[in-house]
N, C-alpha and C positions, 0 to 999 in steps of 0.2 A: 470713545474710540481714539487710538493714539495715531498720529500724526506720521503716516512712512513717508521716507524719502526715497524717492524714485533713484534709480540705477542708471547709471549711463558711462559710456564710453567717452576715455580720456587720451586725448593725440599728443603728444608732445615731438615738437620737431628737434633736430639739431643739425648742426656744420660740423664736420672734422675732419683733419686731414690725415688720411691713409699714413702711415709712415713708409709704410712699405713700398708704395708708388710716388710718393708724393700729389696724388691729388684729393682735392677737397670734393669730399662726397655729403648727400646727406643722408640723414639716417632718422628713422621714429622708435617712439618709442610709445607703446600701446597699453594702456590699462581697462584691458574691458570690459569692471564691472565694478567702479567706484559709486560711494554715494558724499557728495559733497554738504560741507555744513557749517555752521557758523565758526569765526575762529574765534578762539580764546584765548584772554588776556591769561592765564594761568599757562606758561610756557615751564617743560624740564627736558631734559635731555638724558641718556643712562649714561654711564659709564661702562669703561669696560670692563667691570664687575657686574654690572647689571642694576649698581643703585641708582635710583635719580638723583640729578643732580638739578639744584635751581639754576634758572637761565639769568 
């Protein structure tokens, strides 16, 4: 039997400043239904063509 990874919800906070008022408000930012996992030493990135490119 393979091994799932449970689902859960990701909060990310931040600070930024309205430009519009000038005040600093905060704001989140919600991902609610990631599965987290080992990182990997094998990093690339795409271009904007879409190829990958090594990191």
């Amino acid at each position: 039997m393979k091994d799932q990874k449970p689902y859960m919800a990701l909060i990310a906070e931040f600070t930024a400043v309205n430009p519009a008022t000038g005040v600093e408000e905060d704001g989140y930012l919600i991902f609610p239904k990631v599965a987290l996992g080992e990182i990997s030493n094998d990093i690339s990135t795409k271009d904007a063509d879409g190829e990958n490119v090594a990191a």
